[in-house]
N, C-alpha and C positions, 0 to 999 in steps of 0.2 A: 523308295520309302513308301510305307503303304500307311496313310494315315485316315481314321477313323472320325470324322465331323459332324457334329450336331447344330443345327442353326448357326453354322460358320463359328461353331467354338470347337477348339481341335482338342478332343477328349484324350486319343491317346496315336502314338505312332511306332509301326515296327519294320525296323528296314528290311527289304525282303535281299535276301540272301540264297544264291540258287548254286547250292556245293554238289558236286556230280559223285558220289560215291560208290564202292564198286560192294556193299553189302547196305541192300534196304532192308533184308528183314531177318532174323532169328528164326532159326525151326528149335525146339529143345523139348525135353520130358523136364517138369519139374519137379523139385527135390521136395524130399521129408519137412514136413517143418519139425526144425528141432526144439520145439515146445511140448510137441505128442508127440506117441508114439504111434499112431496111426498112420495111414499111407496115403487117405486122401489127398484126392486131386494128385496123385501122381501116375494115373495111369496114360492119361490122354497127353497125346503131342501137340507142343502148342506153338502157333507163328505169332511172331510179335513183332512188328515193326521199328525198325531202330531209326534213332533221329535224326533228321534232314539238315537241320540247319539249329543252332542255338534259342534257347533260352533267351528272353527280350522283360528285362524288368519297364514296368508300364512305369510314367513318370509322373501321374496323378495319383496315383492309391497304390504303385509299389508292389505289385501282384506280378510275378513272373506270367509271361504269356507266351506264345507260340502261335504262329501261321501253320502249321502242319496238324492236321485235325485227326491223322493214321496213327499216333502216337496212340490216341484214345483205345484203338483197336485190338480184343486179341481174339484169334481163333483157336477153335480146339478140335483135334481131329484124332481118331481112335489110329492110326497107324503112322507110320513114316511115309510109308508111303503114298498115302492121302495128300499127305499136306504137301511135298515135293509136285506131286499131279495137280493140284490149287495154285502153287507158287510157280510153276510154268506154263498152265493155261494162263494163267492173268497176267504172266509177263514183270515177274518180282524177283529180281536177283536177289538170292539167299546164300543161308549158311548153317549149317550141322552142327550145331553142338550131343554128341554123343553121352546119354548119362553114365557116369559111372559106376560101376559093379560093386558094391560095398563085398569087402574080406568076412567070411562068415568063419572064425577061429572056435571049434567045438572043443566043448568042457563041460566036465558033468558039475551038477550043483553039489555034488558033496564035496569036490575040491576046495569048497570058501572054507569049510571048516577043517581042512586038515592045518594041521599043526607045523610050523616052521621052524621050531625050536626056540624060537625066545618066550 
């Protein structure tokens, strides 16, 4: 239990939790927001660190907390292969997420206005 004191008043405490897992972090491109229609920020590949151990609601003010400060972190690297070369120098077992290929179905704009018969 890792707990936090000020003038021997115990403000908050969070059990520390040491889970061994076999994916610490995400490599992925990410997606469209589907609000635009624009493609920002989807060109760069980006590592994101997945989480070590839970969620700790604090028991004074109720604030979700966490001991693990990698969470905060994301990088951005122009290739795949960038970021595989970062995530094996440093020593960070990862994982590929592949983007998907969106289906590009061609059709001409005069097609909306042909007639279907009703």
């Amino acid at each position: 239990m890792f707990t936090v004191t000020i003038n021997n008043n115990i403000i908050s405490s969070f059990p520390i939790v040491i889970i061994k897992r076999i994916m610490k972090a995400r490599i992925y491109k990410p997606t469209k927001n589907a609000m635009q229609s624009a493609k920002g920020n989807t060109k760069d590949w980006v590592l994101k660190y997945m989480p070590e151990n839970t969620r700790v609601i604090d028991d004074l003010m109720g604030w979700s907390g966490n001991t693990n400060t990698k969470r905060q972190l994301t990088l951005k690297f122009h290739t795949l292969e960038d970021a595989e070369k970062y995530a094996t120098s440093h020593n960070i077992d990862y994982i590929v997420t592949l983007p998907k290929v969106p289906k590009l179905i061609k059709q001409n704009y005069a097609d909306n206005f042909i007639g279907d018969g009703r």
